[in-house]
ZAMARGU-4260 file (C-alpha; in steps of 0.2 Angstrom, whole numbers, plus 5000, padded with zeros to 4 digits):
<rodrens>
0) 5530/5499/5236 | 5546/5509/5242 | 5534/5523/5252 | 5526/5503/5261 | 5543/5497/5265
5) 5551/5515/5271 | 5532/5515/5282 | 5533/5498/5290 | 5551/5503/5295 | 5549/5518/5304
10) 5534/5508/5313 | 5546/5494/5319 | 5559/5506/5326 | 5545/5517/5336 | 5540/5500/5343
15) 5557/5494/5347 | 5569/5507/5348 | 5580/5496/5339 | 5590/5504/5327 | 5600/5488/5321
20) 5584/5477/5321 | 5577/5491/5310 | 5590/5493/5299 | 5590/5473/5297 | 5573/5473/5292
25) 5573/5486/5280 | 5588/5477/5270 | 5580/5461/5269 | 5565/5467/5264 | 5572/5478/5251
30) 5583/5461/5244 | 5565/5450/5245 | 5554/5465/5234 | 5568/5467/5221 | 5571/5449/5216
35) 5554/5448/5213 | 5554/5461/5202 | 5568/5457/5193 | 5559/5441/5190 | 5544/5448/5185
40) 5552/5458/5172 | 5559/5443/5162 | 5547/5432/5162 | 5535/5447/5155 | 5546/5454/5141
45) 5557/5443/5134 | 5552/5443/5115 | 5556/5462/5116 | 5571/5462/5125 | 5578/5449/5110
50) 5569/5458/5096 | 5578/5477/5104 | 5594/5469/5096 | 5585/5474/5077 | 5585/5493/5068
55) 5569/5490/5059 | 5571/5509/5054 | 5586/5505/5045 | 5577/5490/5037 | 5562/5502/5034
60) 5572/5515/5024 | 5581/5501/5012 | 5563/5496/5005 | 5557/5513/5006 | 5567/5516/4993
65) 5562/5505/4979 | 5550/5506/4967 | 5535/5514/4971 | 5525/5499/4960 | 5532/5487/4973
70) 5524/5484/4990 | 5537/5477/5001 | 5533/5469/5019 | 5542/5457/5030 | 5532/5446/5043
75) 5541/5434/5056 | 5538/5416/5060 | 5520/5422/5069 | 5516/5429/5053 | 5515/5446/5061
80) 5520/5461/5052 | 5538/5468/5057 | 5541/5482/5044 | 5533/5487/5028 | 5536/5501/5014
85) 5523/5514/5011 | 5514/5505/4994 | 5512/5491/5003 | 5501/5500/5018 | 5491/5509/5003
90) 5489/5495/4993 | 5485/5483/5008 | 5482/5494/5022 | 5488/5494/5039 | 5482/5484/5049
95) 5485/5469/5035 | 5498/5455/5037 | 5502/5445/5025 | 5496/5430/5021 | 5481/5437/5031
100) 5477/5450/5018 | 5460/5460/5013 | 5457/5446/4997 | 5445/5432/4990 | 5444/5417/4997
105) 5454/5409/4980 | 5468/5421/4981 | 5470/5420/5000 | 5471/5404/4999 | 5486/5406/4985
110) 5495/5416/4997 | 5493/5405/5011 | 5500/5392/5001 | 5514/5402/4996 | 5520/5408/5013
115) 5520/5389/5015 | 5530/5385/5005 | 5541/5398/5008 | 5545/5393/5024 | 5547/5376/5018
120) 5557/5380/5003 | 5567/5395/5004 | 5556/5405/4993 | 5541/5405/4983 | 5532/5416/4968
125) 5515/5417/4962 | 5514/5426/4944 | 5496/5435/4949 | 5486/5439/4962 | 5472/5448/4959
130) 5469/5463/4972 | 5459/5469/4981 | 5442/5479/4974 | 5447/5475/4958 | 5463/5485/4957
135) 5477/5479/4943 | 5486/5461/4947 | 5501/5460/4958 | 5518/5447/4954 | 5520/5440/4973
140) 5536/5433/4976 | 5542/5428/4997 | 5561/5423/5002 | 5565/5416/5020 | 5579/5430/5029
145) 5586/5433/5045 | 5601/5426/5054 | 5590/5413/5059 | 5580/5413/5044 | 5563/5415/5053
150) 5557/5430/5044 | 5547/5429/5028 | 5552/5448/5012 | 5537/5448/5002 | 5537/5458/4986
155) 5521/5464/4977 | 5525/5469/4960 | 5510/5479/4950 | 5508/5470/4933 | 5511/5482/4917
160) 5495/5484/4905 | 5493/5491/4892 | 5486/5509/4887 | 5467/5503/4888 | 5469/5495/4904
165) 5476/5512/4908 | 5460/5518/4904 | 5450/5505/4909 | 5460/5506/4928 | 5457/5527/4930
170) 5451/5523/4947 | 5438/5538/4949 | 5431/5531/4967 | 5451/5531/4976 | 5460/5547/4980
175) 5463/5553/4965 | 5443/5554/4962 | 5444/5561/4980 | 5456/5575/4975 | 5448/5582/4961
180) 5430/5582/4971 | 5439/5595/4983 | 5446/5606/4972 | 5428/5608/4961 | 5430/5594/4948
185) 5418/5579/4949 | 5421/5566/4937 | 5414/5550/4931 | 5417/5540/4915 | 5403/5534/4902
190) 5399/5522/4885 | 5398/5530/4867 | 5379/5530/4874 | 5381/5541/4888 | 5377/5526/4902
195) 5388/5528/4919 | 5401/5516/4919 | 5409/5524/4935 | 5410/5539/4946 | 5420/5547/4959
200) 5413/5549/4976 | 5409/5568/4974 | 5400/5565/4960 | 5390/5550/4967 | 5386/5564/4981
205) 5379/5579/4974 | 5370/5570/4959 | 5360/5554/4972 | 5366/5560/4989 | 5377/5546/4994
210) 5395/5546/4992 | 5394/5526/4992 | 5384/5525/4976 | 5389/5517/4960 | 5376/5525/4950
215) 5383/5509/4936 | 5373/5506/4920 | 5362/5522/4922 | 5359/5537/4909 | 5374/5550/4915
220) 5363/5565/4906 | 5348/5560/4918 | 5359/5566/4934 | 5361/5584/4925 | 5348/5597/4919
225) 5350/5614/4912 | 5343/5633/4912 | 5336/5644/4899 | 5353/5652/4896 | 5360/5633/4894
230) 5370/5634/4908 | 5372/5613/4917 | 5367/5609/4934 | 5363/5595/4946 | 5347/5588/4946
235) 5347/5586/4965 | 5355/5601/4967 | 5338/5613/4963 | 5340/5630/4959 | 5352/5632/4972
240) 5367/5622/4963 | 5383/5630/4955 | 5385/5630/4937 | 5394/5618/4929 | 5405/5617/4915
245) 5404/5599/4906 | 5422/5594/4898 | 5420/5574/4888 | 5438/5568/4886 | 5437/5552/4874
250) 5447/5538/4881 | 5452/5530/4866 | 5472/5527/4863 | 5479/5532/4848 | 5487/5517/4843
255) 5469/5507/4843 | 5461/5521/4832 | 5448/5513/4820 | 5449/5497/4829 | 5437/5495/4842
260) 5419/5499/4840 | 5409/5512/4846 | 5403/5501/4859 | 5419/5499/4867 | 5423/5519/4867
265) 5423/5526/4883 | 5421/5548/4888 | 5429/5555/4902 | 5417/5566/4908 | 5423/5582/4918
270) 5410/5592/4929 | 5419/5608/4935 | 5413/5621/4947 | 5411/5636/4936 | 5412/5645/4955
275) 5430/5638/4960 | 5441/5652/4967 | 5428/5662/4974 | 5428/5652/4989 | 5442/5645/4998
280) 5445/5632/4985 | 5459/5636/4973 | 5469/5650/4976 | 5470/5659/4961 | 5454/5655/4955
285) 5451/5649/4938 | 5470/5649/4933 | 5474/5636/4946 | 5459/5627/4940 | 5468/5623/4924
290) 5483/5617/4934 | 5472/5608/4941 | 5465/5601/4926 | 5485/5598/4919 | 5484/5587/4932
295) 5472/5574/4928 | 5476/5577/4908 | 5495/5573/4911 | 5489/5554/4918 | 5480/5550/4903
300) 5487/5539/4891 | 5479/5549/4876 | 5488/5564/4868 | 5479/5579/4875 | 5486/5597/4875
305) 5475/5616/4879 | 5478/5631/4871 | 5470/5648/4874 | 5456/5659/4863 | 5471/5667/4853
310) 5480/5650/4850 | 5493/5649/4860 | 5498/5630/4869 | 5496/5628/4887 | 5498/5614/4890
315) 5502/5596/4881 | 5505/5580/4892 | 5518/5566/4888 | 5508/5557/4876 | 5505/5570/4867
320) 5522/5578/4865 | 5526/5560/4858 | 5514/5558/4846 | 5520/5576/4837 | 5535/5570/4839
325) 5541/5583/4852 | 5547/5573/4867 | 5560/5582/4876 | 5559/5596/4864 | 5543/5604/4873
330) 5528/5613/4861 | 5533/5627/4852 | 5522/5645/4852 | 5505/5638/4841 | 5498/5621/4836
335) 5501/5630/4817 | 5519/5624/4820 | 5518/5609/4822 | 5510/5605/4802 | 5513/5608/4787
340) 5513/5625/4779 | 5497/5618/4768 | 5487/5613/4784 | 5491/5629/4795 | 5476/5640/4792
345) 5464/5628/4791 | 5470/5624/4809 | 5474/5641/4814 | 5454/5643/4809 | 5448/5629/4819
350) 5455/5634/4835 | 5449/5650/4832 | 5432/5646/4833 | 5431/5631/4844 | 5441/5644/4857
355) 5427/5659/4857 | 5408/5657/4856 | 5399/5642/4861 | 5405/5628/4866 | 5407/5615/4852
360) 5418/5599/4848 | 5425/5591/4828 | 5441/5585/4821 | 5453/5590/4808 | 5464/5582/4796
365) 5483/5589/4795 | 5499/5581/4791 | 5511/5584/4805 | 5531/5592/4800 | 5537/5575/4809
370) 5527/5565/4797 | 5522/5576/4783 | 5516/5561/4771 | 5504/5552/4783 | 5489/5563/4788
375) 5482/5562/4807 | 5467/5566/4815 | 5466/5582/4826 | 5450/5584/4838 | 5446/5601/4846
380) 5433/5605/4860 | 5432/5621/4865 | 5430/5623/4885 | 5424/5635/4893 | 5425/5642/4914
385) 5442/5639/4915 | 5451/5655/4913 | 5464/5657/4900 | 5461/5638/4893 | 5449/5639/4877
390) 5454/5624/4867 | 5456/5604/4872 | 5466/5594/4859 | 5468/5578/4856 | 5479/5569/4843
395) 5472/5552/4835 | 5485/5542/4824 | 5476/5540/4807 | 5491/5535/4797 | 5484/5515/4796
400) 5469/5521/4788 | 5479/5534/4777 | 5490/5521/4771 | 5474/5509/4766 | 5468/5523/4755
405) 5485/5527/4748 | 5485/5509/4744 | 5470/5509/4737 | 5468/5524/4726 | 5486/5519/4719
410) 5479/5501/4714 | 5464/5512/4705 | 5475/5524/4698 | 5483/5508/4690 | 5470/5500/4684
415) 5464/5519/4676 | 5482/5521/4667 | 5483/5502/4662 | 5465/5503/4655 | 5470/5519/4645
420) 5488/5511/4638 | 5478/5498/4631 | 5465/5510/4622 | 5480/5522/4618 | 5488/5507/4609
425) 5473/5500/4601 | 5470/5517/4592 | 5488/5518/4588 | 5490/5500/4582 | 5477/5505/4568
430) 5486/5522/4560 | 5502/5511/4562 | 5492/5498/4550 | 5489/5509/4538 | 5505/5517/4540
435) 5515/5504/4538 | 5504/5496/4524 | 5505/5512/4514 | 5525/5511/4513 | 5523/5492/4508
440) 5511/5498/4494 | 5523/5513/4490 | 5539/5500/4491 | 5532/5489/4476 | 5531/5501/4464
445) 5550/5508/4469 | 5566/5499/4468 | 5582/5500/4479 | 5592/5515/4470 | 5576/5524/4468
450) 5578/5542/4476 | 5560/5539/4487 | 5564/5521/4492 | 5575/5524/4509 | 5562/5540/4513
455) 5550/5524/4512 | 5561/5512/4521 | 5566/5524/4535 | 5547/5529/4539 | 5543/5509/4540
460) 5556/5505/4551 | 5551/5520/4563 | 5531/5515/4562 | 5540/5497/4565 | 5547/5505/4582
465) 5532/5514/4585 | 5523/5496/4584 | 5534/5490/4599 | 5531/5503/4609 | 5511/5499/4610
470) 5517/5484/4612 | 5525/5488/4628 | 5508/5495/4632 | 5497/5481/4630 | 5511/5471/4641
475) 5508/5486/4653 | 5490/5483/4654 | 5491/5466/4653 | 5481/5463/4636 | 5494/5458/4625
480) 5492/5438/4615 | 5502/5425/4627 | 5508/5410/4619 | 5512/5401/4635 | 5524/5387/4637
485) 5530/5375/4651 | 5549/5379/4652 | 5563/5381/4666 | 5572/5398/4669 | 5590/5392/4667
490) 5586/5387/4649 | 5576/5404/4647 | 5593/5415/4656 | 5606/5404/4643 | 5596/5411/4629
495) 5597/5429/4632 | 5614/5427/4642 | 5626/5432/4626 | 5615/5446/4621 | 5617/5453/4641
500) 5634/5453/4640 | 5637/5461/4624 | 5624/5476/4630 | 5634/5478/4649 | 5651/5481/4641
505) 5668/5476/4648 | 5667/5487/4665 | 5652/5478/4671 | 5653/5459/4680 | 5642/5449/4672
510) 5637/5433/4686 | 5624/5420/4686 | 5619/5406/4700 | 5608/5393/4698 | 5599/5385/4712
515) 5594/5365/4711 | 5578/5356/4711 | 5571/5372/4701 | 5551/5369/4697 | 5546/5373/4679
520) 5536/5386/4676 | 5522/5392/4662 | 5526/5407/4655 | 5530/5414/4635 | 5547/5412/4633
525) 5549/5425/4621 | 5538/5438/4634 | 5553/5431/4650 | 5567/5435/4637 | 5560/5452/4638
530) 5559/5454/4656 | 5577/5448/4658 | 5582/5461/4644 | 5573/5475/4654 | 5579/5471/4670
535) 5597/5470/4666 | 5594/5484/4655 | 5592/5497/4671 | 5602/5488/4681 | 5617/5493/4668
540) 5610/5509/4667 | 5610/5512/4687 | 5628/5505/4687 | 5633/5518/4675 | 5623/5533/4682
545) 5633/5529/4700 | 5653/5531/4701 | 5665/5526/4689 | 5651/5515/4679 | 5659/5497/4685
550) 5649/5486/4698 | 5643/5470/4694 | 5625/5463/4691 | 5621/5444/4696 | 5606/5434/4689
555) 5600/5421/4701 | 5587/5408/4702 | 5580/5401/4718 | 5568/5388/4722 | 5555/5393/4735
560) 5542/5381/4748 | 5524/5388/4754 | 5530/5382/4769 | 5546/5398/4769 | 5535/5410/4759
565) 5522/5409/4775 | 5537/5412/4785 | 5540/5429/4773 | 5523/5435/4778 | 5519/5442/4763
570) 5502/5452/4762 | 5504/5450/4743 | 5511/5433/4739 | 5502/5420/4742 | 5507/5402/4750
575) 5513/5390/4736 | 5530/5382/4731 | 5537/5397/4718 | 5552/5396/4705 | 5562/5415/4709
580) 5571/5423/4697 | 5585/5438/4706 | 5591/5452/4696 | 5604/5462/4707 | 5616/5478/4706
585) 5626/5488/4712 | 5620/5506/4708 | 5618/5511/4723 | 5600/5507/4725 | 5583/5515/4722
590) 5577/5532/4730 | 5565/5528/4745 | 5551/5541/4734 | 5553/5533/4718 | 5551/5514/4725
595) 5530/5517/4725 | 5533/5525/4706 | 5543/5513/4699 | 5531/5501/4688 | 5522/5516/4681
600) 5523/5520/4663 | 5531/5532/4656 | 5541/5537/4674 | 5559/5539/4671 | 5574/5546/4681
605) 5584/5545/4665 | 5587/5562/4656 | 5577/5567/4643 | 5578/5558/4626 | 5587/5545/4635
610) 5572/5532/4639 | 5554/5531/4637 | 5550/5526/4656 | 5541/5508/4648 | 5553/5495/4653
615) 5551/5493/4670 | 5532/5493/4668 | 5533/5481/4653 | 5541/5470/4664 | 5530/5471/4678
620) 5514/5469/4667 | 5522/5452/4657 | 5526/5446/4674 | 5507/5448/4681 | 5499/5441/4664
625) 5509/5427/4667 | 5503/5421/4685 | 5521/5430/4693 | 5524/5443/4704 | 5535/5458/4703
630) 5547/5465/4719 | 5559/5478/4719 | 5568/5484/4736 | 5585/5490/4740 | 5600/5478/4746
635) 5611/5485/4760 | 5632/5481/4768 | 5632/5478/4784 | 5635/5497/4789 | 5616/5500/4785
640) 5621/5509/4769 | 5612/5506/4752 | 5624/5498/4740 | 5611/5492/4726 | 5593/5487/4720
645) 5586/5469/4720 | 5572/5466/4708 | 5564/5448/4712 | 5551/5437/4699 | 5540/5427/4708
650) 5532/5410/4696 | 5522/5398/4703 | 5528/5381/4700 | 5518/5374/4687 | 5511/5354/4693
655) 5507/5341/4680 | 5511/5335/4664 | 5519/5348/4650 | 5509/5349/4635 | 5516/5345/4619
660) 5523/5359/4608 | 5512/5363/4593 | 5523/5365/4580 | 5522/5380/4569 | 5511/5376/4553
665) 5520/5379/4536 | 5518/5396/4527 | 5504/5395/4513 | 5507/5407/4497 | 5494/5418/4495
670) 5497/5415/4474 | 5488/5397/4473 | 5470/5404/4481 | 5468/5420/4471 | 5450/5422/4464
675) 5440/5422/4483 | 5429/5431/4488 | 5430/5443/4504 | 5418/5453/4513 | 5431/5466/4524
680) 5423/5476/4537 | 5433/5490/4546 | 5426/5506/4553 | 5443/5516/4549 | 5444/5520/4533
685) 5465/5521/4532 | 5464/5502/4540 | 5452/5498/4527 | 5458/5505/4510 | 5475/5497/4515
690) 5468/5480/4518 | 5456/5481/4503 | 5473/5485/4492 | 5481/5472/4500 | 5468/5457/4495
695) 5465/5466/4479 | 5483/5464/4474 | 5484/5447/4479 | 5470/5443/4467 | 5455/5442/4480
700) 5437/5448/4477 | 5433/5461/4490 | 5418/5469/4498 | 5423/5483/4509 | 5410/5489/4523
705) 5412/5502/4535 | 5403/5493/4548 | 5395/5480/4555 | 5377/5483/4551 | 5382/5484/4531
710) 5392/5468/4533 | 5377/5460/4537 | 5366/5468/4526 | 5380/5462/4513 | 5375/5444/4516
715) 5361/5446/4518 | 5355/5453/4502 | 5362/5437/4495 | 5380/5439/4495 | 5391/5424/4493
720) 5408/5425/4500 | 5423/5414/4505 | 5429/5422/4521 | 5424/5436/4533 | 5440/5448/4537
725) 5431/5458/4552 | 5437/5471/4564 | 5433/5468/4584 | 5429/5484/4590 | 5417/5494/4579
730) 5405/5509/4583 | 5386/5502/4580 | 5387/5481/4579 | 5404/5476/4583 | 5415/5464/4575
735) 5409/5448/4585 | 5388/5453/4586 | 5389/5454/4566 | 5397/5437/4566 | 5383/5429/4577
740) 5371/5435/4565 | 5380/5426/4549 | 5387/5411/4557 | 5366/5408/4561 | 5362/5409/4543
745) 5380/5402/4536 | 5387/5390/4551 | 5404/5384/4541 | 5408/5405/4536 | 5425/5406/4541
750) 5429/5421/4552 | 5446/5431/4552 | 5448/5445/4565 | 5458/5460/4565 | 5463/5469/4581
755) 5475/5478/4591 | 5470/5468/4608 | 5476/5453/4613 | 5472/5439/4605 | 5469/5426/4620
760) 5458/5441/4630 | 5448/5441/4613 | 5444/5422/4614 | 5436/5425/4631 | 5427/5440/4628
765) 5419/5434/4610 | 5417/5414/4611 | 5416/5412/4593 | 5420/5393/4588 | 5433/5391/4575
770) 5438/5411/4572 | 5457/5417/4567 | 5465/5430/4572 | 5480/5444/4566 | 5484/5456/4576
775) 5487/5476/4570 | 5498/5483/4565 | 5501/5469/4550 | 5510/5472/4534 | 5502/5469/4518
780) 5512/5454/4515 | 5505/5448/4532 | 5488/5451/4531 | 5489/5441/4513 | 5496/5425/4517
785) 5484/5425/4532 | 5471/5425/4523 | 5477/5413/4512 | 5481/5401/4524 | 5462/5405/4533
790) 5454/5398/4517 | 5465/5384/4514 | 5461/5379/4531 | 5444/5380/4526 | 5444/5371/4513
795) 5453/5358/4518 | 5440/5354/4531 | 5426/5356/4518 | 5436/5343/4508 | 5437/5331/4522
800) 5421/5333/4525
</rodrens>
């Protein structure tokens, strides 16, 4: 335009001569085009003149700068995209505006609506948008900015998932499947059955051809084939292809171990270039492989760590280094230090040869210096193809399933040592019997002042003490005769509170609190005594084992609703309405190894010669027989530290009417029914002659039989008797068969049974109508008015009858 205006002047002045016209002309003309330049220029450009007045760069590195989970973008009133960080153009892409983003026809209309009522509102959130190509879930939030608030900040925050969905979200066909492609690694992950669930692009390439292939739902092996010498190849590859090595990584995180089936298992499978480095690849050939392959193990959320064929660590990722306990601290030289002197060369041999000869895969059990009482599972695969790297570990948390069986075997072991006390005191109930009936035999024919009678005495009262200690282990075991009543604790705690106090002395507090509204509970009153006893017993004991022997034990009693024990959530004790019973020190509380030990019998802290270890476990088995449960746990100041031990008694509230007391029936002298006849059967011989004695003295008629096959044959060879005095347990026919027999020839034979088991666990086992019981050890006077009062029972119904 100026060379057209410069040419139309110099033509004017050729033609006119003019020099003042000329320069007229050019002037005017030069005014005329500018004007209509300048006009031009505004009306063309005016949204960037007004919009030159913003530093988007400075707005750009502000959200460039935030979390790298959080796509940030701002549009303005156009909904045209002004600035956005760079997760928002990865996740979106760049040529995406929001609302107007690459979604479903549900979720764009979400956002639509959002931006909506953004610019109606202020601001707006939407807690999940799913994105696109089913990637994880975004939290969209949009505020209203500016100085003249017409632009629109929106936030895309990644939702967190858990370990699984990190597994489950490995996205194989994205870059990161893209990167491993180019430096030799093709990937895909499968089921426990080996069908393709997905695969990166490389992989969908050399095994169908197309880089754009799912190759979902079919068999992963049928893409592979192998040589003579087992080496693995593509399929579509021919003879042609490149060796592969085959790596399976099991996506399974550690935590859910045992807890999902096979069927939800998923295997990383790894397919890597047994050529890489040769080429220009990797430099450094295989040993940049297994940087490589650092790489993709340091993503997973399963503990994984490589070692060489000697044993040496290579390499172990986050999860890993956590799960050994290690975070921060880095590996030390050899897996062997990371387990228990006990476990180390058994490892030290399973690396070994998973690292050299074929290739091979299985799993370990060690328990870890971090945890030495729970035992994990340790897999090893041995690798092959990738330089110094021999060995693929990964760590699987076993310590759920370790505890079950802990639980478990100690539950057996129970039941084992609770069968054996109550065998152990059956046997021992009999000597006693015959023990202690042998000193009341001996005591008749010597007199006080005779120099035999306190040898006598002194060996009675020790079988006596003897007696109470199978007692203890029948309570133990739970087979020791009940007589249960419906009573309330605080009557029960007033019994036995002056003999507490006299056996705590003057250094130790002595408290008690009693709750209201306590519900009555069914229990042998005589049996709860002795559980108070023993658990004030070593409470004392604790107090005087720890300082100065003063503290102070309190004895309360609460009153418990189902509706607060389901709030306890108690794997043991089940929902009901409970009557509780407390028994607290101050001893400093209980060592965290002997807790799991502390109802067995026999197990003692005390010095030697200063307890028998049965207290505590005769406690726990009276409170069991009874309906109860048993708690001990330690009780803490508010500095965290262990002051005392709490031991809690659980009874169930007992509903309905409370049965009458049966009073005690009045002792019969065995002098007034001398002259019956008895047929005794007992197997041991001590038992026997003591009891034949016994009734003998007492003027009774006896038949002694060593078992129960002569018994009968007793009878039945036309033997008339008055009563049967029959042991339980008998080699050959017991006790209770024997009986049978009779009672079908002689119905109204009245049955008196001897044993060292309990008497209510016989009832059940035998079922014999109108049978009597004494229970071993007895002494002779004992055994005598028993009898005596067994056939003036007998007769007395014979006479009403």
């Amino acid at each position: 335009m100026t060379g057209a205006l410069l040419l139309s002047s110099v033509v004017l002045f050729v033609a006119t001569s003019d020099i003042v016209l000329t320069l007229a002309y050019t002037l005017g003309l030069a005014v005329i085009l500018g004007g209509i330049f300048a006009i031009e220029r505004m009306q063309a450009q005016p949204e960037i003149e007004a919009d030159a007045s913003i530093d988007w760069s400075v707005t750009f590195a502000a959200i460039e700068v935030e979390d790298s989970d959080t796509a940030v973008a701002i549009t303005d009133r156009a909904n045209r995209l002004v600035c956005a960080n760079g997760a928002f153009t990865e996740a979106f892409g760049v040529g995406s505006s929001p609302p107007s983003l690459p979604l479903g026809r549900p979720e764009l209309e979400s956002v639509t609506r959002l931006a909506r009522q953004a610019w109606r509102d202020g601001s707006g959130e939407l807690e999940e948008l799913l994105a696109p190509a089913g990637a994880k879930a975004w939290q969209v939030t949009v505020k209203r900015a500016g100085r003249g608030d017409d632009h629109l900040i929106w936030r895309f925050a990644k939702l967190k998932s858990d370990a699984a969905e990190a597994v489950e979200d490995l996205d194989l066909s994205g870059p990161f499947g893209r990167m491993l492609s180019r430096a030799g690694i093709e990937t895909a992950i499968t089921t426990a059955e080996g069908v393709v669930r997905s695969v990166s692009s490389g992989f969908a390439e050399r095994a169908a051809g197309d880089g754009s292939a799912t190759l979902v739902g079919q068999d992963f092996v049928s893409f592979l084939r192998s040589d003579d010498r087992d080496r693995i190849f593509f399929t579509r590859e021919g003879r042609g292809g490149t060796p592969q090595t085959l790596v399976d990584v099991p996506l399974q995180d550690p935590s859910l171990a045992g807890a999902v089936s096979s069927e939800e298992n998923t295997t990383l499978m790894l397919l890597v270039d047994s050529g890489v480095g040769i080429g220009g690849g990797w430099e450094g050939s295989a040993q940049a492989g297994v940087a490589q392959l650092e790489a993709l193990l340091a993503q997973l959320p399963l503990g994984l760590a490589m070692t060489d064929r000697d044993g040496r660590f290579l390499f172990g990722n986050e999860a890993f280094l956590r799960s050994v306990d290690r975070e921060g601290k880095g590996l030390p030289a050899f897996p062997t230090d990371l387990v228990v002197r006990e476990d180390k060369a058994a490892l030290s041999d399973a690396v070994r040869r998973h690292g050299r000869g074929p290739a091979t895969s299985g799993d370990i059990p060690v328990r870890l210096t971090s945890q030495p009482d729970e035992t994990v599972s340790l897999g090893l695969a041995g690798v092959r193809g990738l330089g110094e790297a021999a060995v693929l570990l990964s760590l699987t948390d076993s310590s759920e399933e370790a505890q079950l069986k802990r639980q478990v075997a100690q539950a057996t072991k129970m039941q084992a040592v609770g069968q054996l006390a109550g065998g152990v005191a059956h046997d021992f109930n009999n000597v006693l019997t015959a023990i202690i009936g042998t000193c009341d035999l001996m005591l008749l024919r010597h007199t006080p002042g005779d120099s035999d009678y306190d040898d006598i005495q002194q060996i009675r009262a020790n079988s006596n003490r003897a007696a109470s200690l199978t007692r203890q282990l029948l309570a133990f075991s739970r087979q020791q005769t009940l007589r249960p009543e419906i009573l309330q604790l605080p009557d029960v705690v007033s019994e036995v509170g002056p003999l507490i106090k006299r056996l705590l002395g003057e250094k130790i507090t002595y408290f008690v609190q009693h709750d209201r509204n306590l519900g009555a509970v069914r229990a042998d009153p005589q049996q709860l005594e002795q559980v108070i006893m023993n658990l004030a017993v070593n409470a004392r004991d604790a107090i005087q084992s720890h300082g100065r022997g003063a503290g102070r034990i309190s004895l309360l009693t609460r009153s418990l609703k189902a509706t607060e024990v389901l709030k306890l959530g108690s794997e043991v004790l089940p929902p009901a309405d409970y009557t509780v019973l407390i028994v607290q020190d101050t001893g400093g509380g209980i060592p965290a190894a002997v807790l799991p030990k502390l109802f067995e019998p026999f197990f003692t802290t005390k010095e030697q010669g200063k307890g028998t270890g049965l207290g505590l476990s005769t406690a726990y088995g009276i409170v069991k027989q009874s309906g109860g449960f048993l708690f001990a746990d330690n009780v803490s100041d508010a500095n965290g530290k262990q002051v005392g031990a709490r031991f809690t008694v659980y009874f169930p509230v007992h509903r309905g009417e409370a049965p009458k007391r049966r009073e005690a029936p009045a002792p019969v002298s065995s002098e007034w029914s001398a002259g019956g006849k008895i047929l005794l059967v007992e197997d041991e011989d001590m038992v026997r002659a003591v009891a034949e004695r016994a009734l003998a003295r007492a003027g009774y008629e006896v038949t002694a039989c060593s078992g129960g096959e002569d018994g009968l044959e007793a009878i039945i060879d036309g033997g008339e008797f008055d009563l049967i005095v029959s042991d339980v347990v008998m080699p050959g026919m017991d006790g209770p068969a024997m009986v049978r027999e009779i009672r079908a020839k002689l119905p109204d034979m009245p049955v008196l049974f001897m044993s060292g088991y309990a008497e209510e666990q016989l009832r059940k086992d035998i079922d014999i109508p109108d049978m009597h019981f004494i229970a071993k050890p007895f002494s002779v006077s004992a055994i005598s008015d028993k009898v005596s009062a067994v056939m003036h029972a007998a007769k007395s119904d014979k006479a009403s009858n």
